[in-house]
N, C-alpha and C positions, 0 to 999 in steps of 0.2 A: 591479078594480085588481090589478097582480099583486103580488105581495106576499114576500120571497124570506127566511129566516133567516139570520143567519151562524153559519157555519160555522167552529168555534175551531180546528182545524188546518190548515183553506187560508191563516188568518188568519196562523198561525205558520208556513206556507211561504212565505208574503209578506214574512215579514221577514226571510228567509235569503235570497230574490232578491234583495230593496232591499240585503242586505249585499252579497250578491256583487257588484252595482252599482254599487255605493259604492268598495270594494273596486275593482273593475277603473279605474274612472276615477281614482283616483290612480296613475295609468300603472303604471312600470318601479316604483316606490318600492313598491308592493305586492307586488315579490318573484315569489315562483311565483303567486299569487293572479291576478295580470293575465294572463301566458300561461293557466293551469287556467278562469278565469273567461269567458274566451271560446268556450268548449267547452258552456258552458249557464244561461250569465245571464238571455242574452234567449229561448232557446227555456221555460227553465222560466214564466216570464210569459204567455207565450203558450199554452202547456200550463195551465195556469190560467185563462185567459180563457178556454179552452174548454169547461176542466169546467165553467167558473159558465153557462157558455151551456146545457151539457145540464141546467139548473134552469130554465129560462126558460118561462114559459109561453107568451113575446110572439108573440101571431101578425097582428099588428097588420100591412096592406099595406105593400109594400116605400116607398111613398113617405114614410110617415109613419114608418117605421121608421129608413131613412135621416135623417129629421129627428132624430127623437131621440138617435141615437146623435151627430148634429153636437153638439147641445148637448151633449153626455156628454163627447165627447173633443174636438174641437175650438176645440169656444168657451172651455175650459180651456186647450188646446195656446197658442191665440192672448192669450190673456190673461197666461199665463204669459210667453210669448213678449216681448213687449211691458215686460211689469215686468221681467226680466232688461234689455231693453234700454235702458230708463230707468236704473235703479240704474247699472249697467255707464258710460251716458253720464254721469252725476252724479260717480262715482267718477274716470273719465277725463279730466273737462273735453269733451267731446266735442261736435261739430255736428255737423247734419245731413249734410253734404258724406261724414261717415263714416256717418253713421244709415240714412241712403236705400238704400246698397246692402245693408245687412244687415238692412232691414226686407224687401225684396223676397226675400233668399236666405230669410230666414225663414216668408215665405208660400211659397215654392216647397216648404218644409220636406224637403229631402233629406239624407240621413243623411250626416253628417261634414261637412255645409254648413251649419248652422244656429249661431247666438249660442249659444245656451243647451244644448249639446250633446244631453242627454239626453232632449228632449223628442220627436226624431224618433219614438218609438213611439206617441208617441199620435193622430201623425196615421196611420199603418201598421198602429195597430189599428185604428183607423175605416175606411181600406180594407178590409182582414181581414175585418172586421166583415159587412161591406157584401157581399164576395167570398162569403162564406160563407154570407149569407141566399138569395143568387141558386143557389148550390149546392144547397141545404137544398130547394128551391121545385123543382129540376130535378129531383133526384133522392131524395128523401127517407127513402132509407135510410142510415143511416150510414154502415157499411162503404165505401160507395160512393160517398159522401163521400169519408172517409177515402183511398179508391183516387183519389180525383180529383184531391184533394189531393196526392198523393205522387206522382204525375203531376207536377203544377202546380211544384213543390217541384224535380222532373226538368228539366223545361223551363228553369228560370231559370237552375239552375245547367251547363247545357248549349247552350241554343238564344239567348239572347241578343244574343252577343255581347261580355259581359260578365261577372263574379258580379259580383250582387248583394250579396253578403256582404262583396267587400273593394271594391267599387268603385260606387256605387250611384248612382244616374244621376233615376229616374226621380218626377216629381211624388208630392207627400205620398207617398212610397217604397212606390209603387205594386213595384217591381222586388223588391223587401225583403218585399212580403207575397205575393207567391210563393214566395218562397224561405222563409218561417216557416210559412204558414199549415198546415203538414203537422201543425206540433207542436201548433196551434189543433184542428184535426180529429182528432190524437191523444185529447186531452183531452177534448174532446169526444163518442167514441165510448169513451172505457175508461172515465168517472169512475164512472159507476152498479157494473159489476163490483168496481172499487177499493175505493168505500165501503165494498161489502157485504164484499169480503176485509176489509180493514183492520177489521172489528169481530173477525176472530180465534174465531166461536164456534164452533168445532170444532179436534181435537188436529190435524187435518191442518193446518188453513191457518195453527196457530201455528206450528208444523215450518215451515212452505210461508214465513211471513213471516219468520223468523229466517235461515234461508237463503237466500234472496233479498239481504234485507239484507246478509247477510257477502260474499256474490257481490257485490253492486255498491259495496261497503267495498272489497275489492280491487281491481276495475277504477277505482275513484277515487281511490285510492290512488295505482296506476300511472302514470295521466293526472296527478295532481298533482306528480310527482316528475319527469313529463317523457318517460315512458316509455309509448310509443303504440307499441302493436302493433297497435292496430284502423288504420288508416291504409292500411296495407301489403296489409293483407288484400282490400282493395275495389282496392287501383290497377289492376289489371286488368280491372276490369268494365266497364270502357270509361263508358257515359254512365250506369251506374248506379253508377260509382265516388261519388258524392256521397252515397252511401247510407250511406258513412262516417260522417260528422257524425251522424247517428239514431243509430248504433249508439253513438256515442261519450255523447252528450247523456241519451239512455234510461235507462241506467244511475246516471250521476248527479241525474238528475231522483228518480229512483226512491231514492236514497239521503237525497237531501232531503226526501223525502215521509214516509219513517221518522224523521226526525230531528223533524218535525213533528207525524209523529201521538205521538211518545213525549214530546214537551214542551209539545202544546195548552195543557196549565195552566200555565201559566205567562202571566200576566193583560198581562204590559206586551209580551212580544213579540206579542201580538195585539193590543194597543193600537198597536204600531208601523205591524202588518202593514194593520192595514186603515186605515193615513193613508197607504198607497203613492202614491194620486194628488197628494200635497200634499209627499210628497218627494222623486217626480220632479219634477213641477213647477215647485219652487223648489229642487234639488239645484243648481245653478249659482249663483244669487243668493246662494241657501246660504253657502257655501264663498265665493263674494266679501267676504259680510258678514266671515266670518270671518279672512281674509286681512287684510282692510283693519282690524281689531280688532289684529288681532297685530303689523301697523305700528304701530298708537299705542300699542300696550304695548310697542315694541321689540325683539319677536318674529319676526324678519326669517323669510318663509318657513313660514308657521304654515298648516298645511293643504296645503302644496306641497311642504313638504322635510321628507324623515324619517332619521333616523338608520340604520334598518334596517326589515326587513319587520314585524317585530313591533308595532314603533313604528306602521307606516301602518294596519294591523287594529287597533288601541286608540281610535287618532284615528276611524277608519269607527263602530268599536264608541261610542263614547263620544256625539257628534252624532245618531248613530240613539236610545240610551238615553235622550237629553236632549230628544230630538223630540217624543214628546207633549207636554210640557210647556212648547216654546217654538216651533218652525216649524208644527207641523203646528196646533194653534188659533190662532197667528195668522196663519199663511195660508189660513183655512178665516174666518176670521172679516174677514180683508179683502180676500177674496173675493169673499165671499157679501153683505157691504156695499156693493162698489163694484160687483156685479153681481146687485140683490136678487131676479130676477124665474130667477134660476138657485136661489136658494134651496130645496131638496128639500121636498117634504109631508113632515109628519108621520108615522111607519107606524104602522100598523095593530096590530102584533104590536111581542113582543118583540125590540131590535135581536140578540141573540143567542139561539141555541139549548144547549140542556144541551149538554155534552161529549160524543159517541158514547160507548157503552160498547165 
C-alpha cells in the first residue's frame, strides 16, 4: 500500500491558492485581485499536483491507474456537479426543460460552460493526470518530461486554432490540460531540489532564499499594480511568445511558496489547505447558500456586492476561516454518506508529518 505523509507547507500553499480562487471569482468587486489572480491561481494548483506526484510511488498499470484516479477526481467532479444542480433547481423553482441542457453541458465539462463554474479542474486534472502517466511510461526521464510538456503547453497556445486559456472548446478540457500541464511537469521535476533548498542548511542558500524571495516580491509587486513588463518582452518570439505566461506565473508561484514555507505553523491555514477538494467542490453551492441566507436576513447582494476591494478579501478571508468548521466536514461527511463505498482506508501512518526544519 502506498502510503504518502503531509506535508505542512504544501498544505499552507493550498490555502493561498483556494484564496486567490475565491478571490478571483468574485469578478471586478475583487479590485486588482481578479486581473493579478489570473496570472497564477490555476497554474499554482497545478504546480502542486505535480510536486505530490514526484512523491508517488504508484506504478500500478495505466488501466488500473486511470481507474483510480476516475474515482479520485471524477466521481467527486460529478457528484459535486449534480448537488450544485439540485440545490440551484430547489432555490430557482426550476424543471427539467432547464435541467437537461445543463446536465449534458456539465458532463461535456468545458471550462466557462459548466453550472457550478469552478469545478472544470477537476475533470482537466484527471486528463493531466492521465496525459502525464503516458508521458512518465514514454520517456521517463524528467527533464524530458518536462521538455515535452512545454512543447505540449506550445502547441495549444499556437497550433490549435484557438487558446485554450480564453476560449476552451474541448471535452473534460482536454484543450486546458495542454495548455497547464507545463506547470504539472514543473512541479513535478523541481519539487525534490525545492525541498532540499527550502531546509536553508547552509549561509548560501539562506542568502540564495531571501533574494530570490525579494526578486519575486518585486516582480509581484509589479504584476499586482498592473505594470507588465514581462508581456512585451516575448511578443516578438513569434510561437514561443506564450512563454510569457511561465515567466510571469514562476515568479509568483515562487513567492507563494515562501510565504508558505515561513507560515506552515500556523495549524488552521493547513486545516483549510488540505479541505481544497471540498471547497472547490462545493465553492458555487457555497456562496448560493450564502446569497439566499442574506435574502432572508435582508441582506440584499451578500457575497455578490462589495462595497470596495477590501470588503470582497474579508468576505473570501472570512468563509475560508469558517470552512473547517462548517463546509468542509459537512461536505466531507455527506459525501462520504451518500457515497460510502468512496469512503478512504484508514492510513497506516501519521496523517501528518513534523514541520521540516
Amino acid at each position: 500500500m502506498e502510503t504518502k505523509e503531509r506535508i505542512y507547507w504544501i498544505d499552507t500553499l493550498k490555502f493561498f491558492g483556494i484564496l486567490a480562487i475565491y478571490l478571483f471569482h468574485l469578478g471586478e468587486a475583487g479590485g486588482r485581485s481578479y486581473t493579478f489572480g489570473s496570472i497564477y491561481r490555476v497554474p499554482l494548483f497545478f504546480f502542486i499536483a505535480g510536486s505530490l506526484e514526484s512523491l508517488s510511488k504508484d506504478n500500478s498499470p495505466l488501466p488500473q491507474y486511470i481507474f483510480k484516479r476516475f474515482k479520485a477526481l471524477m466521481v467527486p467532479y460529478f457528484f459535486f456537479a449534480l448537488f450544485y444542480l439540485l440545490l440551484w433547481a430547489i432555490f430557482n423553482n426550476t424543471g427539467l426543460g432547464v435541467l437537461l441542457p445543463m446536465l449534458k453541458q456539465d458532463f461535456m465539462a468545458v471550462r466557462n460552460h459548466i453550472s457550478a463554474a469552478s469545478l472544470w479542474f477537476l475533470p482537466c486534472l484527471f486528463v493531466m493526470e492521465v496525459m502525464f502517466r503516458v508521458l512518465k511510461m514514454l520517456l521517463r526521464d524528467k527533464w524530458l518530461i518536462l521538455a515535452a510538456s512545454a512543447i505540449l503547453f506550445l502547441v495549444a497556445n499556437n497550433f490549435l486554432g484557438f487558446l485554450p486559456i480564453q476560449d476552451p472548446r474541448w471535452f473534460w478540457n482536454m484543450d486546458s490540460a495542454l495548455h497547464y500541464i507545463v506547470y504539472f511537469a514543473l512541479g513535478y521535476a523541481v519539487f525534490s531540489y525545492l525541498v532540499n533548498f527550502l531546509k536553508q542548511d547552509t549561509r548560501g542558500k539562506q542568502v540564495l532564499f531571501w533574494v530570490l524571495a525579494a526578486f519575486a516580491f518585486g516582480i509581484t509587486a509589479l504584476l499586482y499594480t498592473g505594470k507588465d513588463f514581462i508581456t512585451p518582452l516575448f511578443a516578438r518570439l513569434g510561437i514561443l511568445s506564450p512563454v510569457n505566461m511561465l515567466a510571469k506565473a514562476i515568479p509568483v508561484i515562487w513567492l507563494n511558496v515562501v510565504l508558505a514555507w515561513l507560515l506552515q505553523g500556523w495549524a488552521l491555514l493547513r486545516r483549510i489547505g488540505s479541505g481544497t477538494l471540498w471547497l472547490c467542490g462545493y465553492e458555487q453551492a457555497y456562496k448560493l447558500v450564502i446569497s439566499q441566507l442574506g435574502g432572508l436576513a435582508g441582506i440584499a447582494g451578500l457575497g455578490t456586492q462589495f462595497a470596495n476591494p477590501l470588503a470582497a478579501l474579508l468576505y473570501a478571508l472570512v468563509i475560508l476561516l469558517v470552512s473547517p468548521y462548517t463546509v468542509i466536514p459537512f461536505g466531507k461527511s455527506l459525501y462520504y454518506n451518500l457515497l460510502p463505498f468512496m469512503t478512504p482506508r484508514p492510513k497506516p501512518v501519521s496523517d501528518e508529518s513534523p514541520i521540516p526544519s
